[in-house]
N, C-alpha and C positions, 0 to 999 in steps of 0.2 A: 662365039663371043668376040665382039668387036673391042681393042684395045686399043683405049684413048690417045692418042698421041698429047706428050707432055713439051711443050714447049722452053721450058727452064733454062735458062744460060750453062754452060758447060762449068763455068767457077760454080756455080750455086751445085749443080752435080755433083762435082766433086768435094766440096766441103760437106754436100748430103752422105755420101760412099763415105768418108773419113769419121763421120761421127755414128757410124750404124754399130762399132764395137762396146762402144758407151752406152748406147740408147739400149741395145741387147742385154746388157750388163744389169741398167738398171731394170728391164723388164722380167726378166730375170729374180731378179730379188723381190722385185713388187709382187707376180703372184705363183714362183714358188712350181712354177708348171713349167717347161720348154716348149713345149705345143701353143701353148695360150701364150707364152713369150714371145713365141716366134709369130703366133698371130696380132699377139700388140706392136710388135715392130713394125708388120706389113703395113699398117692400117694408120699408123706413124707414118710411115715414109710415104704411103699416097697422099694421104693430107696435107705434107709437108709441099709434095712432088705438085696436087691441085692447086695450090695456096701460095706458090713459090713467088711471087708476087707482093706478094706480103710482109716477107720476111725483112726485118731493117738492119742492113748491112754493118751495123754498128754494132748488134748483138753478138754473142755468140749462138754460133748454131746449133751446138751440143743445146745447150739452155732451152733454144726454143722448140726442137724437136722434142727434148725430152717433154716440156710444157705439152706439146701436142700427144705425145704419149699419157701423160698425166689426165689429159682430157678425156682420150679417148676410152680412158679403165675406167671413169667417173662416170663417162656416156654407158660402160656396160654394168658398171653396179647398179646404176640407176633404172635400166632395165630389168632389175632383179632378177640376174646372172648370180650365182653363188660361183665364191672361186673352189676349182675344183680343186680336192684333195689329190696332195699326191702319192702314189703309189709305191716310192723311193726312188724310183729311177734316176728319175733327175738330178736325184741326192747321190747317188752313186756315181753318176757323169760330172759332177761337181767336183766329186772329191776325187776321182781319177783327174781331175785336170792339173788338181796340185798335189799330189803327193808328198811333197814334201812339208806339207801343213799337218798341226797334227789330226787325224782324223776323229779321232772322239771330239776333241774339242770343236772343229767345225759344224760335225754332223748336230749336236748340245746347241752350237750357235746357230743353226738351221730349223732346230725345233723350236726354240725359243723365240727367235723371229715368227715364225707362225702365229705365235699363240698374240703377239701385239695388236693392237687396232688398226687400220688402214692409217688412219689418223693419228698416228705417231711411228710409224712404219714407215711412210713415205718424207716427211723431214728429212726422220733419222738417217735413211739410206741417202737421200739426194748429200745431205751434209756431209756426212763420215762416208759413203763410197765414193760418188760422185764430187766430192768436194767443192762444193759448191757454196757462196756463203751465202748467210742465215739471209740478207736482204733480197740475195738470188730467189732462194726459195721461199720466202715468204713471197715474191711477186708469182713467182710457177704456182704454186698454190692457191694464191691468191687470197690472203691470209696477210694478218698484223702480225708484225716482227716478232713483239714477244706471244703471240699465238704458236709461232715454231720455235720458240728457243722456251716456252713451256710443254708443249709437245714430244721435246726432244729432249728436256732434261727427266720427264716421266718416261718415258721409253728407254733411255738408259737404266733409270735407277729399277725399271722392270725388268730388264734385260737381267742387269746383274740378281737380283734378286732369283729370277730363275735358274741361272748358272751355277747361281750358290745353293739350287734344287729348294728356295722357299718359295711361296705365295707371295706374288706380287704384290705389296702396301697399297690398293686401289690404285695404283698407277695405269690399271688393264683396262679402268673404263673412269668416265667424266662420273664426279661425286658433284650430289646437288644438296650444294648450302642454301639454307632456307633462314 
């Protein structure tokens, strides 16, 4: 197998290397797998690595990489990829990482994220992990402002909902007013 030679300036490299613990972080969250994380990374960082070119140096990198991750789990849903379930492992490697957390409680806020829609799942984590604001991720998205800051305040009030062990108030899926 022949491997492309990337011609990318050495700054745009290394601002790429610096933002690969964030892009990890949030792929990570998004589906909940390490495998399938570490393969939305890869497939992030060539596109990023193909496209370098592109990139407007104005931006942040974090932002647009993640954007490109965001695409690329969009490009495999739409495939009709189901994400796969996990086994706990990951959940385990998780929670050894911080110990110091408490672990029921994480492992509760691990389930619970699961059970959200993609669609208020990725807001949520860009907003509150990634800290990113609401106008950031309404452009990654590609979505109207208050499409993510309605997204996000249903995904909270599910979150809790779950933690507090009730049924989600239809916050789990879009209700249609007629």
């Amino acid at each position: 197998m022949r491997i492309p030679k990337v011609n990318a300036p050495t700054a745009f490299r290394e601002q790429l290397l610096a933002a690969i613990p964030r892009l990890r972080r949030y792929a990570r969250s998004l589906v909940f797998d390490a495998a399938a994380a570490d393969d939305l990374v890869q497939t992030a960082l060539e596109r990023a690595l193909a496209h370098w070119h592109q990139f407007d140096q104005r931006r942040d990198i974090v932002l647009w990489v993640i954007a490109i991750a965001h695409n690329a789990h969009m490009d495999e849903r739409r495939r009709g990829a189901r994400m796969p379930m996990s086994d706990g492992t990951d959940v385990q490697t998780e929670l050894q990482a911080a110990p110091q957390a408490d672990i029921g409680l994480r492992m509760d806020l691990v389930a619970a994220l699961r059970l959200l829609p993609v669609e208020q799942r990725e807001p949520l984590l860009l907003v509150t992990l990634e800290q990113i604001s609401y106008a950031e991720c309404a452009e990654l998205l590609r979505v109207p402002i208050g499409t993510v800051m309605s997204r996000i305040s249903r995904g909270r009030a599910a979150l809790r909902d779950l933690l507090d062990g009730k049924r989600p108030q239809a916050a789990l899926g879009l209700r249609r007013v007629v």
